[in-house]
N, C-alpha and C positions, 0 to 999 in steps of 0.2 A: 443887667445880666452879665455874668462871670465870664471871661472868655473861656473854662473848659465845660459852663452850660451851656452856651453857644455851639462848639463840638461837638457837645453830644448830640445836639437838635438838629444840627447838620447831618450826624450821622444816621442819625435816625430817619431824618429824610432820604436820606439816598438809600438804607435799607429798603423803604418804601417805597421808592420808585424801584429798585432789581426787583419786588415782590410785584408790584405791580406790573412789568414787562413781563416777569417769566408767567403771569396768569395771562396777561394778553397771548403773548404766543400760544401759550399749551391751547389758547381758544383760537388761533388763527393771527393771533391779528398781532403781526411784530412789532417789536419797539422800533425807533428811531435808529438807535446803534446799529441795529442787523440787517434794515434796509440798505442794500446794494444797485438800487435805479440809479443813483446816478454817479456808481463807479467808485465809492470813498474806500471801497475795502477789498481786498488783493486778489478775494475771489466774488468776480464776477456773476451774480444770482439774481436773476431779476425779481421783484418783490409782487402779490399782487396789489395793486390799487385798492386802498379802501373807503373810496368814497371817490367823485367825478373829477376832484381836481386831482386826485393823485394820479389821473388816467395821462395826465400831459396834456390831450384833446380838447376840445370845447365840445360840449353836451350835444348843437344843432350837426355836428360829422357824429355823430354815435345814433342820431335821430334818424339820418337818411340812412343809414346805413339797418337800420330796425325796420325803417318804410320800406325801403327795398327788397327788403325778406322776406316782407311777411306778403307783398305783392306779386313776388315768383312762389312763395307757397298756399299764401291766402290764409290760412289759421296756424298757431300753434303754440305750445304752451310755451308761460314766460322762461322756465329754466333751461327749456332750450333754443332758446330763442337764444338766453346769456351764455350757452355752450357755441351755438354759432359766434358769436361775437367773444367766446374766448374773454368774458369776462365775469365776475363775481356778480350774483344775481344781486345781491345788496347795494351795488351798485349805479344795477340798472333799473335797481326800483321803483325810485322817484319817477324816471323817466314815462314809464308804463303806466304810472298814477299819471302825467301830466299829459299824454297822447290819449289817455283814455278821457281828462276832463274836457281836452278839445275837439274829440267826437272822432280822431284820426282812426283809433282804434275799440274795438269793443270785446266784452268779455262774452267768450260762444260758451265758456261751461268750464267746469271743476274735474280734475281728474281723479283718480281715488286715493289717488296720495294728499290731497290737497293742491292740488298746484295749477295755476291759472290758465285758461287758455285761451288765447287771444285770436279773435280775428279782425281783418282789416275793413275798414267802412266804405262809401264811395267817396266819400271827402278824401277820407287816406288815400282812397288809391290812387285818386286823382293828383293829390300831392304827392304819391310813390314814383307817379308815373313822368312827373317834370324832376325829381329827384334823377330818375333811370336817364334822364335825356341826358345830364350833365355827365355823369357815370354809374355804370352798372355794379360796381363792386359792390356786393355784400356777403364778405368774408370777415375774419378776425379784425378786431378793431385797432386801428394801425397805431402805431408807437411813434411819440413826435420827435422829430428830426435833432431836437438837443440830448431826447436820453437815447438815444442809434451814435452821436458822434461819442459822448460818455461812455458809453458801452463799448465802443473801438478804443476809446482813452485806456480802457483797467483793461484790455483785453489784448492789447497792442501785439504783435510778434515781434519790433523792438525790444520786450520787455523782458524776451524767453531768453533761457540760455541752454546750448547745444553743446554735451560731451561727446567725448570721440565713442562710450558706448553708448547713447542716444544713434548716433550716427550708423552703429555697426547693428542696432537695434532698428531702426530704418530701412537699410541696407540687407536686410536676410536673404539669403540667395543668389545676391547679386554678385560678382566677382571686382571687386575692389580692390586695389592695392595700398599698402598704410600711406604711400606716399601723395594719392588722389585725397585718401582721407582726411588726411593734415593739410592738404588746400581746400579742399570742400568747407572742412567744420569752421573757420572761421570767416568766411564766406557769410555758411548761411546764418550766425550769430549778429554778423554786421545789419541781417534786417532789413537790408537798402536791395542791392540788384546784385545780377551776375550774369557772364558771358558763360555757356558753356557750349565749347567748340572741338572741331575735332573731323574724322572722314567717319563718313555714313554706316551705321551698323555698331557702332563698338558702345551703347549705351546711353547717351545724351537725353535723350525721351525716358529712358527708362531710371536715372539718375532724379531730372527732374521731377516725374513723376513719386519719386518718392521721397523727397526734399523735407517734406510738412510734416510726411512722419517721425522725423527726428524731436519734434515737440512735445509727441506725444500727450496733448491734452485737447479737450474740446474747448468751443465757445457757445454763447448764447447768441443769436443774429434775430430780430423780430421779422415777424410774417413779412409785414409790412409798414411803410412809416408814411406820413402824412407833410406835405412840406405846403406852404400856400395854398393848402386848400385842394389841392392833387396829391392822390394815393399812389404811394410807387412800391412796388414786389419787391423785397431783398429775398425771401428764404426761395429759393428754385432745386425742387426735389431732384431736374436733372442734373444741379453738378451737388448740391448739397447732401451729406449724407447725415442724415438726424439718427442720434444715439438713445440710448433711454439713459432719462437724466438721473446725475449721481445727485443722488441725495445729500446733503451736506449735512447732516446730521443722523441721517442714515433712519430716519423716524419719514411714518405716514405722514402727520400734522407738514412738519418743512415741504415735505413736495404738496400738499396741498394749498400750500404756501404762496408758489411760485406762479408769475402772473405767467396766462397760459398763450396770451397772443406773440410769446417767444420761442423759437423753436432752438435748442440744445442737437449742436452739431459738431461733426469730427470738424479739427481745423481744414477749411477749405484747399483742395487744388483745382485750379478752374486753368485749363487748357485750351488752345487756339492755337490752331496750325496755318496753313498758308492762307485758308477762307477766311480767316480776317478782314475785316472791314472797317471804315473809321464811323460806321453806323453802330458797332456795336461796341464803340467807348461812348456813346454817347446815351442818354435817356429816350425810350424809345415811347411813344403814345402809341395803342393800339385803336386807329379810328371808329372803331365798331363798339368795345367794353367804355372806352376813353379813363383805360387804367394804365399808369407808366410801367414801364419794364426799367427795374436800373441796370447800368450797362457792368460788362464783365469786370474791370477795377473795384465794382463797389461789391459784386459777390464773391470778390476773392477778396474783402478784408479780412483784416489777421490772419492770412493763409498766405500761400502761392499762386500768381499768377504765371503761366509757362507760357511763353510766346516759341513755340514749337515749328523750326524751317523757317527761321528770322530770316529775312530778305527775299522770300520765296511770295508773298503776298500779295495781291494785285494792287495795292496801294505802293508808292513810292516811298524808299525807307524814310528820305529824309521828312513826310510829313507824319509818318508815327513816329519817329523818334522829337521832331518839335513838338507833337500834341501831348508828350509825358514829360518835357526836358526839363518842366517846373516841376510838377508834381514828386518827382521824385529825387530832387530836392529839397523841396517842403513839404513833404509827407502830408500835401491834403492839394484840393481837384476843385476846379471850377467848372461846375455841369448849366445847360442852360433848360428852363425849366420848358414844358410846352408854352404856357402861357408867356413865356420872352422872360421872365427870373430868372438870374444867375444865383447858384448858391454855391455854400463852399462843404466840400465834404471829405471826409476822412480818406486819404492816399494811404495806406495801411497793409502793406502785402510786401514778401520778397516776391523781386520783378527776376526770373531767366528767363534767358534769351539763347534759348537754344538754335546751333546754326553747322552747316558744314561749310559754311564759308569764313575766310579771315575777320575778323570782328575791324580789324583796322581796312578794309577793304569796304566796310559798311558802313561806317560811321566816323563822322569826323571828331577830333580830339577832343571839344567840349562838351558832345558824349560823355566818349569813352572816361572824361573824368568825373562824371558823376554813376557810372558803372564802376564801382572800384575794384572789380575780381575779375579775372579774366580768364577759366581757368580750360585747360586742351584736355581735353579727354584721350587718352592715346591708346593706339592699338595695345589688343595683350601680348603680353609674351607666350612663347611657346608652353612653358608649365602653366600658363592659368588658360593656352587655350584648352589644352588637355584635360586638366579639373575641370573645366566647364563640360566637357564633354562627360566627364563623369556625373556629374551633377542632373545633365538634361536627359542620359541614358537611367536614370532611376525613375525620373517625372514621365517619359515616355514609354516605359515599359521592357527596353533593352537590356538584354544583358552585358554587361561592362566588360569587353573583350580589348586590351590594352594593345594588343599586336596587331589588331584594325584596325585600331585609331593611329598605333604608330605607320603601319602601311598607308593611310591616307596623308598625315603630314610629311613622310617623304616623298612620296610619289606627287600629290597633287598641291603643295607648298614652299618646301624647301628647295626642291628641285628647281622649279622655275620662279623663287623668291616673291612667289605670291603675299600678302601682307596677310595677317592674320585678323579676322573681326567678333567679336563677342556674340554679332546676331549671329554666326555661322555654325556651330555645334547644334543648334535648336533645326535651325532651317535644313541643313542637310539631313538631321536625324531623323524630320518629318519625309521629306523625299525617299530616306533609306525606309522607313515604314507603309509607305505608297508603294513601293517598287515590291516591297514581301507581301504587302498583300495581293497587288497585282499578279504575283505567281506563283500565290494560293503556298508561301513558306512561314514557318516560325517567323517573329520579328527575332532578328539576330541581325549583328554585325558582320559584314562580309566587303573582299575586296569589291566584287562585283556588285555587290549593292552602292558601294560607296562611287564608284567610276561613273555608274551610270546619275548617281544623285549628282557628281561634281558635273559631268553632259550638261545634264539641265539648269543648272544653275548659276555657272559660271558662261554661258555659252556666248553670250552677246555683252557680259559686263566689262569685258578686256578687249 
């Protein structure tokens, strides 16, 4: 053979195979190239499984977890049986043929679509019900613990990069000045931690809290994953907030696509303030379901975790700051399993540490050198406390009277060199709208609503 016969049989080949991926997709079923399970391609889409090894799992944790179902239900047909388990009925079909030849399970009847409907035997239940001793979970079929650390690998926030109009797109509303900005943004690009400190009121919480937004992109996080043979929760509806997933091709087939025991969420901000506990860095068993909770580090991968009134804790700092003082220099966590497994898991979040106390007053130097930002939040100045007054007299319904607001900062500020705090235009304004409604006036700005709102407010804090 001629090497430009070979060429072209070459090429011919590989027509054949894009001919043959693009008919598998258009039918479901993607090629090699487009699957993203385990991270090879920049956006993150998890694929579904087409067949039991693609699942990650072994077949006998997909069995109990089918036992399980079908024993708090008793009947019911297989294609939902594979929407509980968030998996492709194709799947789970063998499985159904193979519970049905061991007698586990039996066939109650035909729906009018065609589609099976199953109920459970005594044998099964009997097996359901030493399955349930061990654990009761049967939900979505969990994701094994190598495609959860891949999926933090492509999905990193090491990986994001932060403009200062990201930041001012994060920021809307907030009162910032360029020069907090140009310390914030490289900050939170660095990926790793940061101090933000400062006196009580002028924004810290409310900085942090809007940290993640500066990303501006979601990730994928699975329901749940499977490690030794223990089920542990990552997606938690109370801090997670799940989007409806962008299409990557913007076609029905692609999102049919997508394997469904993954849930598509804004990038996480998971928050802890003084009730912090070193229980809740750790993996939690609930003795009763005997399904793990994972602790808050692991639900704030690829996001922010805010450690909110840092030293205010009933734990003592220096044993939170030793239980992260690896991790966040090696960007991954040693958790210890129920059963006595240690494994190692993806460290993956900017860490702040928000605090009104000196950061150097809290932690000693070998800390603070793996904290590399440290940055003071400072009171505003007189002009951004003003514009802020402007800003919260629009949101609360006020009409923007300029000679109110200047009568209150001479009288109850300058005068006796009170500091000025960013919580303080919101907080008085609510006061000044208590006090008109109390005596039945328009909301309007006035000196006398303003005296009696500084009365109450300031009364005991000096």
């Amino acid at each position: 053979m001629t090497l430009s016969a070979a060429t072209g049989n070459e090429s011919s080949a590989s027509n054949l195979d894009d001919l043959f991926n693009r008919v598998n997709m258009l039918l479901g079923e993607p090629s090699a190239s487009t699957r993203s399970a385990k991270g090879n391609s920049d956006t993150f889409v998890p694929r579904q499984p087409r067949n039991m090894r693609e699942t990650g799992i072994n077949a006998a944790m997909i069995e109990k977890i089918i036992m399980r179902f079908l024993f708090q239900i008793g009947a019911e047909t297989s294609r939902r049986i594979a929407a509980q388990l968030r998996l492709p009925f194709k799947v789970l079909e063998p499985m159904f043929k193979q519970l049905r030849s061991d007698k586990h399970i039996d066939l109650a009847g035909t729906t009018s679509t065609g589609d099976s409907e199953f109920c459970i035997t005594d044998s099964g239940r009997d097996r359901a019900r030493r399955y349930s001793e061990e654990c009761t979970y049967f939900g979505a079929a969990p994701v094994s613990l190598e495609d959860y650390v891949a999926s933090v690998s492509a999905q990193t926030i090491a990986g994001q990069i932060v403009t200062k109009e990201d930041l001012n797109r994060a920021f809307k509303g907030l009162i910032i000045n360029e020069a907090m900005l140009n310390r914030l943004g490289p900050a939170i690009n660095s990926g790793r931690g940061m101090f933000l400190f400062g006196e009580p009121g002028n924004g810290k919480t409310s900085i942090a809290e809007r940290v993640t937004g500066a990303f501006g992109t979601t990730v994928w996080i699975p329901r749940a994953i499977t490690i030794e043979g223990e089920i542990m929760r990552i997606y938690d509806p109370g801090v997670h907030e799940a989007v409806e997933e962008e299409s990557q091709n913007g076609g029905l087939l692609d999102s049919m696509d997508i394997d469904r025991r993954w849930v598509q969420i804004k990038r996480p901000t998971v928050i802890a303030g003084g009730e912090l506990t070193m229980d809740e860095l750790e993996i939690s068993l609930n003795p009763t379901s005997r399904i793990c909770e994972s602790p808050l580090q692991v639900k704030s991968n690829c996001g922010t975790l805010v450690i909110d009134d840092f030293g205010r804790q009933k734990m003592p700092v220096d044993m939170l700051l030793n239980r992260w003082i690896v991790p966040l220099e090696k960007r991954y966590d040693f958790l210890n399993m129920p059963n006595g497994k240690k494994i190692q898991i993806p460290f993956d979040q900017l860490i702040v540490f928000s605090t009104n106390l000196e950061p150097k007053d809290l932690v000693d130097g070998a800390f603070l050198r793996r904290i590399p930002y440290k940055i003071e939040v400072p009171d505003p100045s007189e002009a951004e406390f003003v514009q802020l007054f402007g800003i919260m007299c629009k949101s609360l319904g006020f009409e923007h009277r300029p000679e109110a607001i200047k009568y209150l900062v001479e009288t109850h500020y300058k005068s006796i060199n009170r500091p000025f705090r960013l919580c303080q235009p919101r907080d008085l304004l609510l006061q000044v709208r208590n006090y008109c409604q109390f005596h039945s006036q328009p909301l309007e700005l006035s000196c006398e609503a303003f005296d009696a709102a500084v009365l109450n407010y300031f009364c005991i804090m000096e």
